[in-house]
C-alpha positions in Angstrom: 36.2 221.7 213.9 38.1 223.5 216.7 40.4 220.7 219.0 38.4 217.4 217.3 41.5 215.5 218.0 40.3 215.5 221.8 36.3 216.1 221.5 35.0 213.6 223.6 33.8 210.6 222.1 32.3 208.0 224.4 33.4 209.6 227.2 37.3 209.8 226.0 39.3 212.3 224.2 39.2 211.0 220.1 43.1 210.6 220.6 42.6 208.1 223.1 41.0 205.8 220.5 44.4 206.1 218.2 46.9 205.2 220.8 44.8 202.7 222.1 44.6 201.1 219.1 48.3 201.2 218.5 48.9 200.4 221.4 47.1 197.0 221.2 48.6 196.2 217.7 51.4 195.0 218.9 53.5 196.5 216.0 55.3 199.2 217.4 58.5 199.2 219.8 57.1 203.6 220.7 53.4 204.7 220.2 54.1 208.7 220.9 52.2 212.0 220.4 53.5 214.7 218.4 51.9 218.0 219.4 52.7 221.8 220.1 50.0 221.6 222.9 51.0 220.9 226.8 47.0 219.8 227.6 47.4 217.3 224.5 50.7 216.2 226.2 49.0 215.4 229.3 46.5 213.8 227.3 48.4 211.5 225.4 50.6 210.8 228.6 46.8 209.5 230.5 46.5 207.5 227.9 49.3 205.8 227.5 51.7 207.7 224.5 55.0 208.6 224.8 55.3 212.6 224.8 59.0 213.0 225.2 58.9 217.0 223.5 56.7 219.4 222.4 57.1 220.4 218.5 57.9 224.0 218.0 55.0 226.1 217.0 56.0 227.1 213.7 56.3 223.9 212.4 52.4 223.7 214.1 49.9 225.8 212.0 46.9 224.4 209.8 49.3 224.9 206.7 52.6 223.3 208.2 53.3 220.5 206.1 53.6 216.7 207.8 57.0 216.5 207.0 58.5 219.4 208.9 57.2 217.7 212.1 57.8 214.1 211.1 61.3 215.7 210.0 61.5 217.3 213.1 61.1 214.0 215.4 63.9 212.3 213.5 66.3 215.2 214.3 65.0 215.0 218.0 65.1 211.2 218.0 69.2 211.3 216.6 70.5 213.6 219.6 69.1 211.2 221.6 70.7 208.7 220.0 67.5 206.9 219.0 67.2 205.0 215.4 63.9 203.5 214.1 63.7 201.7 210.7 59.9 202.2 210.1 57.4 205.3 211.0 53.7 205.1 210.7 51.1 208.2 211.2 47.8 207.2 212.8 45.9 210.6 212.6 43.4 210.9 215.4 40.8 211.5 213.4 40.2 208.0 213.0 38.4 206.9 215.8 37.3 203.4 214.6 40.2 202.5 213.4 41.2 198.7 215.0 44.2 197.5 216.4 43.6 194.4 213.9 43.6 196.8 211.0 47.1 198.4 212.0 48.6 194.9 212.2 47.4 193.4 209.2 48.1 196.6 206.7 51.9 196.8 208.9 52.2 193.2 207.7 51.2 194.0 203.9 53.9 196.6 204.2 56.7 194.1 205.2 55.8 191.7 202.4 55.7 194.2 200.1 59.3 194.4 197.8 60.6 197.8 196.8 57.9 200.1 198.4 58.6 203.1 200.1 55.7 203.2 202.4 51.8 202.1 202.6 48.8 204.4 202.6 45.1 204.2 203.6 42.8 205.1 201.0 39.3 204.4 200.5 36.9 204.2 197.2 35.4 208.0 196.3 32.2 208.7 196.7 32.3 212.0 194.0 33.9 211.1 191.3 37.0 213.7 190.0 36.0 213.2 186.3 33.0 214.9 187.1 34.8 217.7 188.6 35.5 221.6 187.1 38.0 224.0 187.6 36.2 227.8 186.8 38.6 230.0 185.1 38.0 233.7 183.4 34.2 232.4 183.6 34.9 229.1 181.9 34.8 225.8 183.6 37.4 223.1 182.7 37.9 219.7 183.4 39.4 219.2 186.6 41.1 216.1 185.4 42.7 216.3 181.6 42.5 212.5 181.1 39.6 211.2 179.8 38.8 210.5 176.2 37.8 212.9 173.9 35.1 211.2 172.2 32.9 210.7 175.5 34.7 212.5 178.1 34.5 211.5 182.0 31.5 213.9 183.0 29.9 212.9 180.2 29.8 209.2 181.2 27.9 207.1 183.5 29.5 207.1 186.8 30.1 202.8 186.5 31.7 203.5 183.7 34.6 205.5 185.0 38.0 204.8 186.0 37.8 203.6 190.1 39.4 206.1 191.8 40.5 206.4 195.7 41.6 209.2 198.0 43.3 208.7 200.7 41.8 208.6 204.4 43.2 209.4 208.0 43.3 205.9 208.6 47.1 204.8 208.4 50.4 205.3 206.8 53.6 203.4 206.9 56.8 204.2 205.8 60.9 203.4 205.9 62.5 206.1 207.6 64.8 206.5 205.1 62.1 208.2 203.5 61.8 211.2 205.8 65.7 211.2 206.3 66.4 211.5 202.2 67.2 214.6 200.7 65.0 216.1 199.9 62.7 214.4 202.8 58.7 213.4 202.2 56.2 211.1 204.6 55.7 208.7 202.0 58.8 208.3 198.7 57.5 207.4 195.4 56.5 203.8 195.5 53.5 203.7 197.8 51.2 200.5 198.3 47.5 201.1 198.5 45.7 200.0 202.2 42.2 200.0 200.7 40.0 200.8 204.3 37.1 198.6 204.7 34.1 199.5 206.8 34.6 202.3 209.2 38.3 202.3 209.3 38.4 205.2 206.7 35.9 207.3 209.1 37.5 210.6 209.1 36.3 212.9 211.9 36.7 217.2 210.2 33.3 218.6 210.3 31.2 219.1 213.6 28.2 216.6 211.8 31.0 214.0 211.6 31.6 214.4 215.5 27.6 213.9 215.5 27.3 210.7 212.8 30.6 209.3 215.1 28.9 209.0 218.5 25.3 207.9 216.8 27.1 204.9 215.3 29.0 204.6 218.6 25.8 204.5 220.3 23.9 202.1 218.3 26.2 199.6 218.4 27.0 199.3 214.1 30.5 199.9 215.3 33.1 199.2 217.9 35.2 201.9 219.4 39.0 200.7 220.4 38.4 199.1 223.8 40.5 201.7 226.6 41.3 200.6 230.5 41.7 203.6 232.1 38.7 206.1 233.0 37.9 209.2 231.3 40.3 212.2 231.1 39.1 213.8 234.4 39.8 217.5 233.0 37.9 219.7 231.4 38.3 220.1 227.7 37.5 223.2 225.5 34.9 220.7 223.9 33.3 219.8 226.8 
């Protein structure tokens, strides 16, 4: 879905939901925008974020890799003489994800002993033991794991492992991470965030932009509360 990080949504850019939610967490000394885009800076700026650079645009593309950008802001953040002990992503995907949910999975983090970071992941709906790989005309288990006797896509789906995936939600992580050598988002040890309700409501597909604003609209679930008006500009969504 071309620019779904600013389609309108109840009248406001998605992003605005994100920072308004981190905003109102309380966790965070900087809530900022990373982006390649100067109409996303201005964006981010109405709102509220903190857009102190653009990101270069080869680090930018639909195959760039999070940590070449998250990388990126570090290296930006030391010339300026600018430390921070913990880093958290909050994609803007995730419209309905509440201020209350950042603060309570940026508290599990803290408690947690010997984790490198905190993920948001959510229960699957299609399970990957029924999944194939299709190879020379053959299919294959996607996943080697399950018993040979009665194999995963030969069982009944309660009787399977649970599995999760992870969701645009949240992720929290020491910054030692992303400074290590060599550098990831997330280290080794990772604790689950498992997203309840509509946190884990990922916005990729234009029918997701269309299920967002019906359950907007009926009320089933709260947007992040904003206090400014609407972007005034026009957007390429609108």
């Amino acid at each position: 879905m071309p620019h779904k990080n600013i389609a309108r949504l109840g009248g406001h850019p998605a992003l605005a939901y994100t920072i308004a939610a981190a905003r109102a967490s309380g966790v965070f000394e900087s809530v900022m925008l990373c982006t390649d885009d100067p109409l996303y800076k201005e964006i981010g700026e109405y709102y509220g974020a903190d857009v102190p650079f653009l990101r270069p645009r080869e680090i930018s593309t639909s195959t760039s890799p999070d940590i070449e950008w998250v990388r990126f802001t570090f290296d930006r953040f030391g010339q300026a003489g600018q430390a921070y002990d913990i880093f958290s992503i909050l994609r803007p995907t995730n419209p309905f994800r509440r201020a209350s949910t950042i603060k309570a999975a940026f508290e599990t983090f803290i408690a947690a002993n010997g984790v490198d970071s905190l993920r948001a992941v959510s229960p699957v709906s299609e399970h990957p033991g029924k999944m194939w790989v299709i190879r020379g005309g053959i299919m294959y288990p996607l996943l080697p794991l399950s018993p040979e006797e009665t194999p995963w896509h030969s069982q009944q789906m309660a009787a399977l492992p649970k599995v999760y995936k992870q969701n645009a939600s949240l992720e929290i992580a020491w910054s030692r991470v992303a400074l290590a050598e060599p550098p990831t988002i997330a280290g080794h040890t990772i604790v689950p965030w498992i997203s309840e309700g509509f946190d884990g409501f990922d916005i990729n597909l234009p029918e997701d932009m269309v299920a967002a604003e019906a359950l907007a609209a009926s009320g089933d679930v709260e947007l992040p509360p904003i206090d400014v008006p609407p972007f005034p500009k026009t957007l390429p969504t609108d």
